[in-house]
TORNU-461756 format. One record per residue (C-alpha): residue in three letters; x, y, z. Coordinates in steps of 0.1 Angstrom, whole numbers, plus 5000, padded with zeros to 4 digits. Example, Ala and Ser with C-alpha at 12.3 -4.5 7.8 and 13.67 -1.06 7.14 Angstrom:
BEGIN
ala512349555078 ser513749895071 
//
This chain:
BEGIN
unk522646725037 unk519446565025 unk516546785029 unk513146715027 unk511347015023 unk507347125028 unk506247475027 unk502547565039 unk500847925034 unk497847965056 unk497148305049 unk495548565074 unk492248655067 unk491549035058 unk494349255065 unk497049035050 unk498549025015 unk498248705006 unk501448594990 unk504548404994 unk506348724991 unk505448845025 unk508748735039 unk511148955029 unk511549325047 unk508749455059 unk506249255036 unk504749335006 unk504149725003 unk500349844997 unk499950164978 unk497650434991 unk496650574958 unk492850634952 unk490850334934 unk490650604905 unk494450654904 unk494950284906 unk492750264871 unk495150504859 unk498450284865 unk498750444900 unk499750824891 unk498451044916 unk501151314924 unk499551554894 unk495951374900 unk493351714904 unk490051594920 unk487251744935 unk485851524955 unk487651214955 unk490251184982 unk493651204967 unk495851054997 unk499751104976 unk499951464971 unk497851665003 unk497952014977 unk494651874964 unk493251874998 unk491952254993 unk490052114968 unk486951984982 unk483452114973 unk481551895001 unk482351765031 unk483851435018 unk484251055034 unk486350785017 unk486350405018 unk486750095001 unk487649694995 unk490249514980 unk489849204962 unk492848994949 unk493648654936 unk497748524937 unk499148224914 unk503048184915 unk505547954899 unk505247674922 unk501647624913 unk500547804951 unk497748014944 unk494748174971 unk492548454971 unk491748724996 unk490249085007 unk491149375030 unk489849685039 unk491749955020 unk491350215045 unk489050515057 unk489650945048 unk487451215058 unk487651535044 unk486151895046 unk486652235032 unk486352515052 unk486852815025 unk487352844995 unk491052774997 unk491952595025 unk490252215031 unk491552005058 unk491751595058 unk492451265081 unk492150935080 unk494150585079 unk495350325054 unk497149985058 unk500950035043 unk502449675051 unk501149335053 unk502249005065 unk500648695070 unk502048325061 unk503447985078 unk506547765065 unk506947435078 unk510347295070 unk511646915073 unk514846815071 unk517046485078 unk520746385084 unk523246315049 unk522645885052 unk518945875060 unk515945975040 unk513345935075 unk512846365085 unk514946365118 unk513246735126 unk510646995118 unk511147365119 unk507747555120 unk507447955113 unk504448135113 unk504648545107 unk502148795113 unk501449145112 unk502049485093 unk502349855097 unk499250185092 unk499150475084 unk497050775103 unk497351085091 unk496051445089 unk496851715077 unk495752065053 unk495652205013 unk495352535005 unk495452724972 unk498052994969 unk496753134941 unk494553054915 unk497152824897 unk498952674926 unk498452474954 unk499852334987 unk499352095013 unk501451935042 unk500251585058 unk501551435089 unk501051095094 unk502350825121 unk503050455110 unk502550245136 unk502349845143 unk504049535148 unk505649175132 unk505048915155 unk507348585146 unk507248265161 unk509947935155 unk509147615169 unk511247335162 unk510146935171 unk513146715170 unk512246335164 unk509146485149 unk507446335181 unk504546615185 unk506046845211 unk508447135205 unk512147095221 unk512647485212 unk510447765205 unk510948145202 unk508448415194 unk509648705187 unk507349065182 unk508549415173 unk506649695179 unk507250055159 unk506450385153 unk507250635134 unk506550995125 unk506851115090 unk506151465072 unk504851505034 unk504651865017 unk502851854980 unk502552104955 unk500852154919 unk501052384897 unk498452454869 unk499952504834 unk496452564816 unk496352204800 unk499052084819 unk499151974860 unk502751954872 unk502751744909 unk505351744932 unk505851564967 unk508451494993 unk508251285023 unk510451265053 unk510651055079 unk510451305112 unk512050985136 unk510850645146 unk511750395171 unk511049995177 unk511749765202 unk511749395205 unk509649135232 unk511148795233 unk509148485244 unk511148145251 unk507847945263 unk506048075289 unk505048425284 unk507548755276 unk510948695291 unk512648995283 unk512149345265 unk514549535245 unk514549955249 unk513250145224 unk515850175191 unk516250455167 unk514750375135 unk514950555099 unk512450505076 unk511950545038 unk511950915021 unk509750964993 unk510251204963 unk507651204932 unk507051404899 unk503851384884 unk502551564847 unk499051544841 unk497251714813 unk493751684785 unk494351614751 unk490551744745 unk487751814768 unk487351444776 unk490451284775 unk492951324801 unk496851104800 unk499351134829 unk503151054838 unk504550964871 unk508150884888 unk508450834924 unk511950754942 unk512050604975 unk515050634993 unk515650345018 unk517850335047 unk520350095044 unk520049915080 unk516349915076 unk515649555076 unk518449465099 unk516649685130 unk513949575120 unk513349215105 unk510448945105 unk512748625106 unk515948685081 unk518549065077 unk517749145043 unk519549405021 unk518149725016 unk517949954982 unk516250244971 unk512350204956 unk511150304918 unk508150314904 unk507250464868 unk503450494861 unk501650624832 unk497750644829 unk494850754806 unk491250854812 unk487950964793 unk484250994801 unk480951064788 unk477851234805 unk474051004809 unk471051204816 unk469251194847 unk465451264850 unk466651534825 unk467451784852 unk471151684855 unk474251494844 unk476251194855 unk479251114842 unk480850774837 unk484650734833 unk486750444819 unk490650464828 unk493450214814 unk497950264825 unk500550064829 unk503250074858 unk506749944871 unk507349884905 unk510449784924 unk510549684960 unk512849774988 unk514249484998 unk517249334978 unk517548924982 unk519148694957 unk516848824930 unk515849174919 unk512549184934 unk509749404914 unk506049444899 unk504949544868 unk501849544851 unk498049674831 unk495449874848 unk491149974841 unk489050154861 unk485650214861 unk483450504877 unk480250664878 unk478650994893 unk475751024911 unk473551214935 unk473751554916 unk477951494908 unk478651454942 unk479351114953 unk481350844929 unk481550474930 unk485650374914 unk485949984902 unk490149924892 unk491249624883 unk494949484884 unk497049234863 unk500249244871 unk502949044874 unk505848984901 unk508848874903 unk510748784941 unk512048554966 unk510948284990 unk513648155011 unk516047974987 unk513447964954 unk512748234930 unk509348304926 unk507448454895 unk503648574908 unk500648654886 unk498448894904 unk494749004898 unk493549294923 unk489849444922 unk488849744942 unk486249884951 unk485650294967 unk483050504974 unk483750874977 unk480651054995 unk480451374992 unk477251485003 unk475151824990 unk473251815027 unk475951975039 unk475152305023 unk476352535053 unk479952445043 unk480152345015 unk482252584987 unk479952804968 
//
């Protein structure tokens, strides 16, 4: 059959990811390392920080000096193989956290995990004519968050632990429309949205070595459930109960340690293990195979103190690492991410705040519908960790 075929991305403004990559699984996955960790290649298991949230490994949650508050921006720019490029930003997410001894520090906040947000518009026509006979329009939306709280507390004075609970919650809404005859009115039309939830369960440790940081995590999904609504044309026609639903288990090694007093390097593995019927319970448009998740991260860091009205120091940091990413979802292609990272920070207000800058290039390799698609991606972003000295009544002294 001859096919004419036109694809259109109108992408979503804010929360979405911007990329003709969307459509397979559950869209593409967003890390929820700090903007530090991200200059570092995206370790973070072995990742000690004082002040800065660390949102991988919850161990480093006893950790706080000040009460602490998190937030940030992302900034990226996508160019594929088919000469489709756009630009976006979303909000990276919000964490709040405060110590109340010594040892034990407690934490919440949320984060955007998946996001979707694209139209196709396909035309096709019968084997003898060349004239488009029909139109097939798709247009996809939505994603899943994270909330989560949970506590760190040091053991002793070399190890630490923490447990997070968190909830991913959201929805993929998916609507077809076809107009036969191409005559300005659809002769079918479906949308489809499925709504989830799910409960899942982290436990962190690290253990301090003298120069070296050994991190360990594991996260288990504690039981979800979706269910679909189904819209023919004039408003929800029928509901499907609520389906069990696994979700993907997480297990991560992480080895930090200083070569001197200012220069820090790190190695990170993380295996995600992915249930197999994943994308077929749940699904935007197409079933896609599942597989298990790698990513390999290795980072490097360094700093040097400026003077300020000669009374104190603030430090400014430059990071560089490199990373490997492979996704979830198994098409036609092997689907992954690799790439260079920098970041940027500086101290202020007596040590205790930091503004992070961590820039991306990275490229990615996937698959949209029947093409195979090669993506170069530039990512800036952008946090501010607060952690304010007015709060002296509990703060850690």
């Amino acid at each position: 059959m001859k096919k004419l075929f036109l694809l259109v991305f109108l992408p979503a403004l804010l929360m979405s990811q911007f990329s003709r990559l969307d459509n397979t699984g559950l869209g593409v996955g967003i890390r929820l390392e700090s903007v530090r960790s991200t200059g570092m290649g995206g370790i973070a298991i072995a990742l000690p920080d004082s002040f800065c949230i660390n949102n991988t490994n919850p161990a480093f949650w006893g950790n706080f000096k000040y009460v602490t508050m998190n937030t940030g921006l992302d900034f990226r720019f996508n160019s594929d193989s088919k000469d489709f490029s756009t630009m976006g930003f979303r909000f990276s997410g919000f964490a709040f956290g405060v110590p109340v001894s010594k040892r034990f520090g407690i934490l919440l906040g949320m984060a955007p995990r998946t996001r979707v947000g694209y139209k196709a518009i396909y035309e096709d026509s019968v084997a003898t004519e060349l004239t488009p006979k029909y139109r097939s329009e798709s247009d996809v939306k939505g994603g899943i968050s994270d909330f989560y709280f949970g506590i760190g507390w040091k053991l002793s004075g070399r190890t630490k632990a923490g447990i997070k609970i968190s909830y991913s919650m959201g929805n993929y809404t998916g609507v077809v429309g076809t107009d036969v005859d191409i005559n300005g009115g659809y002769e079918s039309f479906l949308e489809k949205t499925q709504e989830l939830i799910i409960r899942n369960v982290s436990l962190g440790f690290n253990f301090d070595l003298r120069r070296v940081n050994l991190g360990l995590i594991c996260e288990k999904s504690l039981g979800g459930k979706v269910r679909t609504l189904y819209d023919f044309f004039y408003g929800t026609d029928s509901v499907t109960s609520y389906k069990n639903l696994g979700f993907v288990e997480t297990y991560g090694i992480g080895i930090t340690g200083k070569i001197d007093k200012k220069r820090f390097v790190g190695f990170e593995c993380r295996f995600e293990r992915v249930p197999s019927n994943i994308f077929k319970k749940l699904l935007v448009l197409e079933e896609y195979r599942a597989r298990n998740s790698v990513f390999v991260a290795a980072g490097y860091e360094t700093f040097w103190r400026l003077s300020s009205k000669k009374k104190y120091y603030n430090r400014v940091f430059w990071r560089s690492g490199i990373y490997f990413w492979t996704y979830p979802t198994h098409a036609e292609v092997f689907e992954r991410e690799y790439g260079i990272t920098f970041g940027w920070s500086y101290e202020f207000h007596m040590n205790s705040s930091r503004l992070d800058l961590s820039v991306v290039l990275a490229r990615r390799e996937g698959y949209f519908y029947d093409e195979n698609l090669q993506e170069k991606l530039a990512k800036v972003r952008v946090s501010l960790s607060m952690g304010e000295v007015w709060f002296v009544k509990i703060r850690k002294r």
